[in-house]
N, CA, C and O atoms as a GROMACS GRO file, in nm:
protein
  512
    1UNK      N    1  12.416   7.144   8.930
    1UNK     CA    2  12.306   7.236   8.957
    1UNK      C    3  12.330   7.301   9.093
    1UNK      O    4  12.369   7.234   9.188
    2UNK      N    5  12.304   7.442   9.100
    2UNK     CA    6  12.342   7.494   9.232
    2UNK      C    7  12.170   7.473   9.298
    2UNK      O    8  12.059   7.457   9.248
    3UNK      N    9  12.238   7.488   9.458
    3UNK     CA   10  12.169   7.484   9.471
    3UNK      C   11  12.046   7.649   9.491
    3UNK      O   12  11.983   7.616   9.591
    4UNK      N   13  12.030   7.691   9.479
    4UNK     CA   14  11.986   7.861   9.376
    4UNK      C   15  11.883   7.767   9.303
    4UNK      O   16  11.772   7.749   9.353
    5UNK      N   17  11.917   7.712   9.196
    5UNK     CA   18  11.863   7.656   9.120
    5UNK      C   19  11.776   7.596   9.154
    5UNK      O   20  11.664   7.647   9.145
    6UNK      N   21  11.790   7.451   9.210
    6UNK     CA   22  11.712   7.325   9.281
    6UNK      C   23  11.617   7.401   9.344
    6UNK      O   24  11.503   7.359   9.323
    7UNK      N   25  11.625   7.508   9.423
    7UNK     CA   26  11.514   7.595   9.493
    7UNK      C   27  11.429   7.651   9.455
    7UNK      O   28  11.317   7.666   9.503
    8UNK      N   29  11.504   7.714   9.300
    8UNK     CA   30  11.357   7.753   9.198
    8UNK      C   31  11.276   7.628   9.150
    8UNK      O   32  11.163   7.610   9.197
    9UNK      N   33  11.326   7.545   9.064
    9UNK     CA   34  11.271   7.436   8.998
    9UNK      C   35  11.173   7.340   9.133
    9UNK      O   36  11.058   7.300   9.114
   10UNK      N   37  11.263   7.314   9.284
   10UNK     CA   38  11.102   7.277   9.325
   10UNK      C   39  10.993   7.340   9.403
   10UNK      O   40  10.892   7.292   9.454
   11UNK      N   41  11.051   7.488   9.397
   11UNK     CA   42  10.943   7.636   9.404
   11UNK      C   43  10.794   7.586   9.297
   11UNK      O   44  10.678   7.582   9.337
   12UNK      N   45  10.845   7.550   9.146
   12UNK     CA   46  10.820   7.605   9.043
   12UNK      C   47  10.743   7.498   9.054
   12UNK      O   48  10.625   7.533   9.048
   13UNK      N   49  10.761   7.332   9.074
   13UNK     CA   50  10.683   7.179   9.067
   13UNK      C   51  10.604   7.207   9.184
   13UNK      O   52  10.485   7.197   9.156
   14UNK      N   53  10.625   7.240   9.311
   14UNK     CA   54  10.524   7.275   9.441
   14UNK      C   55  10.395   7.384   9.383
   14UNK      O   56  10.274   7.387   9.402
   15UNK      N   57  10.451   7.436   9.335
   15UNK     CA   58  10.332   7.539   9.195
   15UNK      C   59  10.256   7.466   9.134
   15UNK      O   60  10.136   7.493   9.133
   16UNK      N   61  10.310   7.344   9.061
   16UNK     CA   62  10.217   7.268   8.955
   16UNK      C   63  10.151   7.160   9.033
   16UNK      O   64  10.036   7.126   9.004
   17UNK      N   65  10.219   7.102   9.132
   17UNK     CA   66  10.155   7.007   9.213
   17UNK      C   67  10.002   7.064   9.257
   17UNK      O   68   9.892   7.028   9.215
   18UNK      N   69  10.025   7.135   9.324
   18UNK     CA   70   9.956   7.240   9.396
   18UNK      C   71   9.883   7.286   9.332
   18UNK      O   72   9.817   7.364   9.401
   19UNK      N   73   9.838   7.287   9.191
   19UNK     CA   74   9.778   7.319   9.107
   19UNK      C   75   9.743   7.488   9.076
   19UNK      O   76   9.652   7.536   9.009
   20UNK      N   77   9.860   7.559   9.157
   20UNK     CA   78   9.869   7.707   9.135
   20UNK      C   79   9.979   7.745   8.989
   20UNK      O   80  10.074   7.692   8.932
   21UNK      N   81   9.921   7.834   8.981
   21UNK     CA   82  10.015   7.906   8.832
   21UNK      C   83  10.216   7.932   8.858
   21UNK      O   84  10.299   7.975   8.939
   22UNK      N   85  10.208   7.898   8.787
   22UNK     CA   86  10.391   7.921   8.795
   22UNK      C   87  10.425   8.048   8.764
   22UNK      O   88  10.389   8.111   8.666
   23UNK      N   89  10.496   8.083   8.851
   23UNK     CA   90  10.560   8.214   8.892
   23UNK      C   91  10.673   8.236   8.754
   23UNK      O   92  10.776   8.173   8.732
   24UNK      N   93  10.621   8.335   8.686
   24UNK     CA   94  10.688   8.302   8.508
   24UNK      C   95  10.824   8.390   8.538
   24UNK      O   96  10.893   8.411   8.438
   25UNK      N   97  10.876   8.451   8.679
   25UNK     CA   98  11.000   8.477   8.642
   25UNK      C   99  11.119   8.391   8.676
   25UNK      O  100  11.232   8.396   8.628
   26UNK      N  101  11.064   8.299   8.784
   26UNK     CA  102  11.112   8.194   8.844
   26UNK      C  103  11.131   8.085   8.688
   26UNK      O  104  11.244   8.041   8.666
   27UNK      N  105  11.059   8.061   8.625
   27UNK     CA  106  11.046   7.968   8.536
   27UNK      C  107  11.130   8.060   8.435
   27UNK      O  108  11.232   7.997   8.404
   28UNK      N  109  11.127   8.147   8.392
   28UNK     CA  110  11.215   8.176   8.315
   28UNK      C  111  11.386   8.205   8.328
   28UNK      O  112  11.470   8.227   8.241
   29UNK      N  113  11.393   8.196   8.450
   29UNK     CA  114  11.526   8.191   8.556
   29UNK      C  115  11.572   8.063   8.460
   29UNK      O  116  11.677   8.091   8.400
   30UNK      N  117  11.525   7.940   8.431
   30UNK     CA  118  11.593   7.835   8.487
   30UNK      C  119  11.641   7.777   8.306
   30UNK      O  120  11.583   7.828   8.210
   31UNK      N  121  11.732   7.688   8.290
   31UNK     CA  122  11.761   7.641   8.154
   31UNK      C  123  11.664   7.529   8.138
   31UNK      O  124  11.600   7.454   8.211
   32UNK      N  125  11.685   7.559   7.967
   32UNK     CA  126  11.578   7.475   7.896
   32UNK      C  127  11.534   7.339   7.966
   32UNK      O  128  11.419   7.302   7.990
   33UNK      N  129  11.681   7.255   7.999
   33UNK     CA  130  11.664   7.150   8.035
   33UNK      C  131  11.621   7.130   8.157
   33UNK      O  132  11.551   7.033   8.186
   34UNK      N  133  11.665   7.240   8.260
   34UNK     CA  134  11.571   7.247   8.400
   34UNK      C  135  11.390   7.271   8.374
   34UNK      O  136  11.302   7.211   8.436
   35UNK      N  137  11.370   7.375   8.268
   35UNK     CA  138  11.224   7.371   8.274
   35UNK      C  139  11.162   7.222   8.177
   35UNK      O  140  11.042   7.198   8.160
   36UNK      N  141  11.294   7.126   8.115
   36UNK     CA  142  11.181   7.012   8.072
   36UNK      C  143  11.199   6.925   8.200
   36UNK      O  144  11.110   6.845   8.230
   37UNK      N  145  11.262   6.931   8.243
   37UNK     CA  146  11.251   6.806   8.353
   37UNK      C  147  11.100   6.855   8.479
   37UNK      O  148  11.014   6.780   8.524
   38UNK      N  149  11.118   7.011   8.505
   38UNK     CA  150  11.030   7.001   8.603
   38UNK      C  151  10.868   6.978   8.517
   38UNK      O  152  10.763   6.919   8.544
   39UNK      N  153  10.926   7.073   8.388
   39UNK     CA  154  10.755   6.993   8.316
   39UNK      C  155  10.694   6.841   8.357
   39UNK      O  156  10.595   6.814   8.425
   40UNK      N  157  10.809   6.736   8.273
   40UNK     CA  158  10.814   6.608   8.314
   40UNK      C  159  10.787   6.595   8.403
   40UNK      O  160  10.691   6.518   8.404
   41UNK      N  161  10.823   6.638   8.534
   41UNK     CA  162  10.787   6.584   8.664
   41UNK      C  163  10.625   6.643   8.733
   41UNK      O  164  10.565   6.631   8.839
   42UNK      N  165  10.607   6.699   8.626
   42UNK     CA  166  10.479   6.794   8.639
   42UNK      C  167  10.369   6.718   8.559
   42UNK      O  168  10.250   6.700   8.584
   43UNK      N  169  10.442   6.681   8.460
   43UNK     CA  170  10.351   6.614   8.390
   43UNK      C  171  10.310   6.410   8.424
   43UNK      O  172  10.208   6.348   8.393
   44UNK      N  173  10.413   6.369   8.482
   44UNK     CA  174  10.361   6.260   8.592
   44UNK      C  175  10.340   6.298   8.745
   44UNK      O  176  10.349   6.206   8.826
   45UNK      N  177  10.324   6.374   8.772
   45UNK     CA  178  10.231   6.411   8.946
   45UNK      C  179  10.080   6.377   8.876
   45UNK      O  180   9.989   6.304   8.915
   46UNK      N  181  10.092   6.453   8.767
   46UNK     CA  182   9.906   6.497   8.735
   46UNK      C  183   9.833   6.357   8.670
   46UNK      O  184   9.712   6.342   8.648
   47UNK      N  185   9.992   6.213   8.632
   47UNK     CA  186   9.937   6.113   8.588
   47UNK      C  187   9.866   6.064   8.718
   47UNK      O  188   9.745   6.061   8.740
   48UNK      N  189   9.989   6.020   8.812
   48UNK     CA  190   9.960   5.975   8.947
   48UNK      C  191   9.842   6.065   8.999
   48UNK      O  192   9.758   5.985   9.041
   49UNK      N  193   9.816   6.135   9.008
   49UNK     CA  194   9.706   6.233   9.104
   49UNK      C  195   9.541   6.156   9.023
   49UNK      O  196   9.444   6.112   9.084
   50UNK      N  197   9.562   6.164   8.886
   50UNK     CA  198   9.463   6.095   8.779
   50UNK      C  199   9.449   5.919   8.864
   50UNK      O  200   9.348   5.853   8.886
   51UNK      N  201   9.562   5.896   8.888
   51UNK     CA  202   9.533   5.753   8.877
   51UNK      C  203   9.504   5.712   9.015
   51UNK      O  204   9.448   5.604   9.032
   52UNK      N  205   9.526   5.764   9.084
   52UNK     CA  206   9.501   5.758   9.259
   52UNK      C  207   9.356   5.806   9.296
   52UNK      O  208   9.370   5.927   9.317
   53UNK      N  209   9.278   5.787   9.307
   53UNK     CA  210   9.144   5.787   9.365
   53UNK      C  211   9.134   5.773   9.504
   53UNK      O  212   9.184   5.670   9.548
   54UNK      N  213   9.064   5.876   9.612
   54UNK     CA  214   9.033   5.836   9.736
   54UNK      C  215   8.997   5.730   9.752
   54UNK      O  216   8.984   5.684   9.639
   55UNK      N  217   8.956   5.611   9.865
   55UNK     CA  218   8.851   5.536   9.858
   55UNK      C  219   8.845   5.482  10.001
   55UNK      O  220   8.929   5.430  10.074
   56UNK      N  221   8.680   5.519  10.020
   56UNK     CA  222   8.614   5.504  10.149
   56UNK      C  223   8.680   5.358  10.190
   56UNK      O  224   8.708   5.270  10.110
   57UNK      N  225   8.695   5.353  10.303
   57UNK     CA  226   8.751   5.165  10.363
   57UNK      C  227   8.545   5.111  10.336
   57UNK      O  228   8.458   5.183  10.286
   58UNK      N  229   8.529   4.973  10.386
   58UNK     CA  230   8.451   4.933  10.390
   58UNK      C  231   8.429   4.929  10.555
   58UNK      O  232   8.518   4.902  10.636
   59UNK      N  233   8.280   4.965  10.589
   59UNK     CA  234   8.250   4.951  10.722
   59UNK      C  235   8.252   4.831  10.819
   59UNK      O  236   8.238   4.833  10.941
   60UNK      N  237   8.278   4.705  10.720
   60UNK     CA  238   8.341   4.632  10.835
   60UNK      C  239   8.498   4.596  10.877
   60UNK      O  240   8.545   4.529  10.969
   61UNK      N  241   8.563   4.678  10.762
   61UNK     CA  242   8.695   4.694  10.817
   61UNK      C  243   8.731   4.839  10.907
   61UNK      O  244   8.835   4.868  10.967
   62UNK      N  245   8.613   4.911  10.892
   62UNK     CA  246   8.594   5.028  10.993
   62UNK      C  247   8.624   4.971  11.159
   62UNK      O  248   8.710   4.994  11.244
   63UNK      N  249   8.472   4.865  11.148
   63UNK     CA  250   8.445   4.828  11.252
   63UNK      C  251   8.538   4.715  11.305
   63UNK      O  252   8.542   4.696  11.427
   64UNK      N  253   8.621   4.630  11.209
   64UNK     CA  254   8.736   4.527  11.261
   64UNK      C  255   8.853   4.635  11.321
   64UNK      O  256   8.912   4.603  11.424
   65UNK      N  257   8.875   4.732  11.269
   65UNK     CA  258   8.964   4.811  11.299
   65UNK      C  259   8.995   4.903  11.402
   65UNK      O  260   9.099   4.954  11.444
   66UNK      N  261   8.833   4.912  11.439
   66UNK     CA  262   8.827   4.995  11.608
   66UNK      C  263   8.840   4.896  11.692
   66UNK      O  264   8.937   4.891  11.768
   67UNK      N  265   8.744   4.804  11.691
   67UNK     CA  266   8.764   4.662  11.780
   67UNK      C  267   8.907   4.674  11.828
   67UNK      O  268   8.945   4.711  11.939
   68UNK      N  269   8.990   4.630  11.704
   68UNK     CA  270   9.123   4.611  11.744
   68UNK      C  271   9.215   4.670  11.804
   68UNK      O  272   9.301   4.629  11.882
   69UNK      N  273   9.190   4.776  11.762
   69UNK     CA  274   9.261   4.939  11.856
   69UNK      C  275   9.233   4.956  11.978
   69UNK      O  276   9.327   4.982  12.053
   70UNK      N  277   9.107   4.947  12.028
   70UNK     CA  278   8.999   4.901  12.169
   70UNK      C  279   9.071   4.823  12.248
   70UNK      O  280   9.114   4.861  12.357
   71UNK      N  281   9.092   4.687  12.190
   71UNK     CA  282   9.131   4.568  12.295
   71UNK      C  283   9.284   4.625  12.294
   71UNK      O  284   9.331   4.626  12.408
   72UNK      N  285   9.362   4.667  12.205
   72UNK     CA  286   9.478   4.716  12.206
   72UNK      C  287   9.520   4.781  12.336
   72UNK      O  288   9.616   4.761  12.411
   73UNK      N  289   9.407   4.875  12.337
   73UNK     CA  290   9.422   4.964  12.424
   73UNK      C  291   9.390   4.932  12.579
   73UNK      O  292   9.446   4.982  12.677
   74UNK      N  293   9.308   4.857  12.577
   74UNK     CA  294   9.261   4.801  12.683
   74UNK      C  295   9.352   4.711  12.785
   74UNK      O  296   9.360   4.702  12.907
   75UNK      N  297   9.425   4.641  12.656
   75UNK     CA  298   9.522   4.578  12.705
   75UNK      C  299   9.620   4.665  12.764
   75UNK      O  300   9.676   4.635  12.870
   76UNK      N  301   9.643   4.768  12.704
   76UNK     CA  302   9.792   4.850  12.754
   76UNK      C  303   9.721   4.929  12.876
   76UNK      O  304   9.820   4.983  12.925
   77UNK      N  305   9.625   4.965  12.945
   77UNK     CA  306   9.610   4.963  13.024
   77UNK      C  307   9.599   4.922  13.135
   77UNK      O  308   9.607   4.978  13.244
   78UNK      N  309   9.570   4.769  13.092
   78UNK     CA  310   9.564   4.676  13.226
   78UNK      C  311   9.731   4.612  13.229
   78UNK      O  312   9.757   4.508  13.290
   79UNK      N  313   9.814   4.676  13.168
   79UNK     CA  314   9.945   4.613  13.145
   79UNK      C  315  10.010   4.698  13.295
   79UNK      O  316   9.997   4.820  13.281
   80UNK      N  317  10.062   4.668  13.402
   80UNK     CA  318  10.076   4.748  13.500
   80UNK      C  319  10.208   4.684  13.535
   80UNK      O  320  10.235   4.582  13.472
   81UNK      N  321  10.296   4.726  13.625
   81UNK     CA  322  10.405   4.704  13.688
   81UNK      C  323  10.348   4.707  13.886
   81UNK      O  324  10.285   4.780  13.961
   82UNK      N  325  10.440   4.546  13.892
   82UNK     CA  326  10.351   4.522  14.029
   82UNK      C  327  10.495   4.490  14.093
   82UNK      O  328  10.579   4.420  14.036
   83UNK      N  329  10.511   4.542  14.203
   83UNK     CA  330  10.601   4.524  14.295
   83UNK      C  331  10.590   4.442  14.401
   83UNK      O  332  10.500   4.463  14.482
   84UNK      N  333  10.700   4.309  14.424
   84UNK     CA  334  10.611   4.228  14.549
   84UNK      C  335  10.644   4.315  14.669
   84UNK      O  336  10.726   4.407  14.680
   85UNK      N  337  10.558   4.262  14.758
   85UNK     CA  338  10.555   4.331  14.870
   85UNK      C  339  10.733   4.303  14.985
   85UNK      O  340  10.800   4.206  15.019
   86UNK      N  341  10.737   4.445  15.003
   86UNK     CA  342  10.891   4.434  15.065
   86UNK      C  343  10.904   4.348  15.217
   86UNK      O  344  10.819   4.317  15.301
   87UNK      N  345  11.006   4.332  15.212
   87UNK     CA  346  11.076   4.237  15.349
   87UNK      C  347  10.986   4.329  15.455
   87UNK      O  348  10.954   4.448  15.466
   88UNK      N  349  10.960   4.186  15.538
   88UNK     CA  350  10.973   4.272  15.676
   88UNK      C  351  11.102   4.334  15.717
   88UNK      O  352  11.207   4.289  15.672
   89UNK      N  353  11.099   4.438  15.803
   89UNK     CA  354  11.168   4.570  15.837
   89UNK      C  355  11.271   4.483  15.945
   89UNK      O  356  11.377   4.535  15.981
   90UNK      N  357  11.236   4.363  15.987
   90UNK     CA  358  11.342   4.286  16.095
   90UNK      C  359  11.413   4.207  15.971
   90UNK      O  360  11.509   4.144  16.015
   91UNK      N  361  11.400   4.192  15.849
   91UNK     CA  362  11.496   4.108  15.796
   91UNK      C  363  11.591   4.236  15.739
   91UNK      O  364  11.712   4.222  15.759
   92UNK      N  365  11.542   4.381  15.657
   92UNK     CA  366  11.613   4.426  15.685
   92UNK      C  367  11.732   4.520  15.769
   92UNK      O  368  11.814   4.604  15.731
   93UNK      N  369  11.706   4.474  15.874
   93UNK     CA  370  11.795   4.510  15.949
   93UNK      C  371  11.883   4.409  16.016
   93UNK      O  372  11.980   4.452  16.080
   94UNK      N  373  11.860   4.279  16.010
   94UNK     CA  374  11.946   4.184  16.035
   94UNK      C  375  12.078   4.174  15.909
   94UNK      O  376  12.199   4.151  15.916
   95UNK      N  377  11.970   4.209  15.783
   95UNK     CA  378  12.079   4.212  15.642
   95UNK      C  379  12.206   4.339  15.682
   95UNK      O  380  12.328   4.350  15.685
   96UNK      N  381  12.107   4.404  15.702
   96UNK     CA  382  12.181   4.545  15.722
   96UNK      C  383  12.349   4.558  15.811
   96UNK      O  384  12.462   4.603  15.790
   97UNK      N  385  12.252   4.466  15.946
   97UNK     CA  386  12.383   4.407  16.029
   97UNK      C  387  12.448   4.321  15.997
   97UNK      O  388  12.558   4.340  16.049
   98UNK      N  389  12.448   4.211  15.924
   98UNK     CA  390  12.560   4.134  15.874
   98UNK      C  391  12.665   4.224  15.771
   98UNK      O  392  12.786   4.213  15.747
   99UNK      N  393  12.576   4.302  15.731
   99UNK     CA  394  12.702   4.312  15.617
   99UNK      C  395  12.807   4.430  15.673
   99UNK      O  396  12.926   4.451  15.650
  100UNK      N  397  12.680   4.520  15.784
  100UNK     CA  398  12.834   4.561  15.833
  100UNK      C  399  12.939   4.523  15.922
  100UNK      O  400  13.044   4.584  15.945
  101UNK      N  401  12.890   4.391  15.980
  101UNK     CA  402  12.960   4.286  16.063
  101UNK      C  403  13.060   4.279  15.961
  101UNK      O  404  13.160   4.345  15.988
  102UNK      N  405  13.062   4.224  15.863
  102UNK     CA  406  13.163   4.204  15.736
  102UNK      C  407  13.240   4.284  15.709
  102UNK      O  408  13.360   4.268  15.733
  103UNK      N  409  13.195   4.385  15.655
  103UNK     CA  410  13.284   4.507  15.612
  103UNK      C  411  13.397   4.585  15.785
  103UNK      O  412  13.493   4.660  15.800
  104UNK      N  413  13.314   4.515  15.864
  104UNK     CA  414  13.439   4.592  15.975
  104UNK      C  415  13.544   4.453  16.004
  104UNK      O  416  13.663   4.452  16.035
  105UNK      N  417  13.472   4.369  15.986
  105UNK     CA  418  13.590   4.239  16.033
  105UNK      C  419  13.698   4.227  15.910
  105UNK      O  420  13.804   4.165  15.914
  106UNK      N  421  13.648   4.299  15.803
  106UNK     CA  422  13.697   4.328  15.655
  106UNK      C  423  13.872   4.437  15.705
  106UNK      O  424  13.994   4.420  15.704
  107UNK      N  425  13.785   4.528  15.737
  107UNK     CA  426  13.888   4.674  15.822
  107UNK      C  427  13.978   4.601  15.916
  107UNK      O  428  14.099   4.618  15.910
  108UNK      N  429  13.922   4.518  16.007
  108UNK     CA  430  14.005   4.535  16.125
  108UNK      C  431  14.142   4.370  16.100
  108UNK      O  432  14.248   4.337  16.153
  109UNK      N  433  14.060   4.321  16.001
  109UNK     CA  434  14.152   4.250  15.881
  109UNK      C  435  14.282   4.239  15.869
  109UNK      O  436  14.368   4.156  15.899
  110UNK      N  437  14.272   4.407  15.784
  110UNK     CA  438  14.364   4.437  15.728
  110UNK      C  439  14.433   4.493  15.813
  110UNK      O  440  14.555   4.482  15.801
  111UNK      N  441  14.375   4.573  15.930
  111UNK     CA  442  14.475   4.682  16.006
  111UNK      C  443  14.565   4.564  16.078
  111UNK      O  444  14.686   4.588  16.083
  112UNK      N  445  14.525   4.452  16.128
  112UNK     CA  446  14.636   4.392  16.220
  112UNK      C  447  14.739   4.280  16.118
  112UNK      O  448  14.826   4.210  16.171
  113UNK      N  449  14.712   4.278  15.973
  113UNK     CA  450  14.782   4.255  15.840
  113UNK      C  451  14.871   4.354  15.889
  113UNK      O  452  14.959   4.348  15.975
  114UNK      N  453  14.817   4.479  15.793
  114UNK     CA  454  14.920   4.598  15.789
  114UNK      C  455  15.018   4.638  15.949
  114UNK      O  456  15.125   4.700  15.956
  115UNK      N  457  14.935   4.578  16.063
  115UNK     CA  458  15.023   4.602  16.185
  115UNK      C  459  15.122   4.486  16.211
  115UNK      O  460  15.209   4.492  16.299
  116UNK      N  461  15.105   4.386  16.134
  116UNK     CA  462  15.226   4.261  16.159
  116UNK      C  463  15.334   4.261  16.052
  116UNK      O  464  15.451   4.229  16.073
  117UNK      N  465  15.287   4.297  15.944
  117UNK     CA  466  15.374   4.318  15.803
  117UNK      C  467  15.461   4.419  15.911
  117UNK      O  468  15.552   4.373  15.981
  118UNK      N  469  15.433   4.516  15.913
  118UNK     CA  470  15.487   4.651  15.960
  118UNK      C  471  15.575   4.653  16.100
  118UNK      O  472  15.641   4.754  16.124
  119UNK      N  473  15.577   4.541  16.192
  119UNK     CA  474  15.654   4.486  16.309
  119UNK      C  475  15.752   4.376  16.239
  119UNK      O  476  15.871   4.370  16.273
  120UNK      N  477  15.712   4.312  16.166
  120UNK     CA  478  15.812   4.177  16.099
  120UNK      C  479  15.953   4.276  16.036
  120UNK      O  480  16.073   4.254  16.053
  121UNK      N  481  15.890   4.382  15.963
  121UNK     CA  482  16.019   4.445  15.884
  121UNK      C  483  16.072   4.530  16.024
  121UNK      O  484  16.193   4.554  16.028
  122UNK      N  485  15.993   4.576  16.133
  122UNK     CA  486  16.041   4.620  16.223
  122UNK      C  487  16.219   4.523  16.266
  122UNK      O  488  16.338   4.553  16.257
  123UNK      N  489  16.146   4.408  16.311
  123UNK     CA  490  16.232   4.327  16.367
  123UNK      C  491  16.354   4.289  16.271
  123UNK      O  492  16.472   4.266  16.297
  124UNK      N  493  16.288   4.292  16.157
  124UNK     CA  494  16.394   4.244  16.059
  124UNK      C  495  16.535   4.338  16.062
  124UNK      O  496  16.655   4.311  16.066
  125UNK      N  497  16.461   4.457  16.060
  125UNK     CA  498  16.561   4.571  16.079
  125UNK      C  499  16.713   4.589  16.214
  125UNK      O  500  16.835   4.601  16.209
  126UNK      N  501  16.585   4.579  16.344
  126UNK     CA  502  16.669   4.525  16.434
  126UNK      C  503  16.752   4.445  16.460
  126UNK      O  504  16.828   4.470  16.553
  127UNK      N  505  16.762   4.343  16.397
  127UNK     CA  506  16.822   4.203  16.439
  127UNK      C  507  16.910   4.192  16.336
  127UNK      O  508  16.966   4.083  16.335
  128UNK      N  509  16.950   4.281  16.230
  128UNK     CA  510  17.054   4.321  16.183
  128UNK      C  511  17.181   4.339  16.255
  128UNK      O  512  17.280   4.382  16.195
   0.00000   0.00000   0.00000
């Protein structure tokens, strides 16, 4: 089935659902077997639509049902995000100073590494 087709036929059931008249050139567009199936499918909507009845809830599942939505809600309001209260301003700055105590004893590390590596091959060279 192209789809051309599929577009008329549920043009044509959105018609019968809908309980408006079918557009008879659209319906005559389509093959036999396309207009029995959308019949068929026309003809159980209108079973189901028959057999489905609105029906009012009962007012105390009205009233169980707001309740519940209420405290729901109530709850998600009082649901909050609490932050403890931050360091005093002297711890961070003692943190602050250690770590860059670290990170330079880190640097100055490596530079007298890289300055002894770098004299050893010196000498090595020399003493050739």
């Amino acid at each position: 089935m192209e789809n051309k087709e599929l577009l008329q036929m549920l043009a044509i059931y959105e018609d019968l659902l809908n309980g408006n008249a079918i557009d008879q050139t659209k319906y005559e567009q389509l093959s036999e077997e396309e207009k029995n199936e959308v019949l068929a499918l026309a003809e159980l909507a209108q079973q189901i639509k028959d057999a489905l009845t609105p029906v009012k809830p009962a007012a105390s599942f009205k009233q169980e049902l707001e309740g519940a939505l209420t405290e729901a809600a109530r709850q998600r309001v009082h649901r909050e995000v609490r932050i403890g209260p931050l360091p005093p301003r002297r711890d961070v700055l003692i943190g602050a100073a250690v770590g860059s105590a670290v990170a330079l004893a880190g640097g100055v590390a490596y530079l007298v590494r890289t300055w002894m590596r770098g004299r050893s091959q010196h000498m090595g060279q020399v003493g050739m």
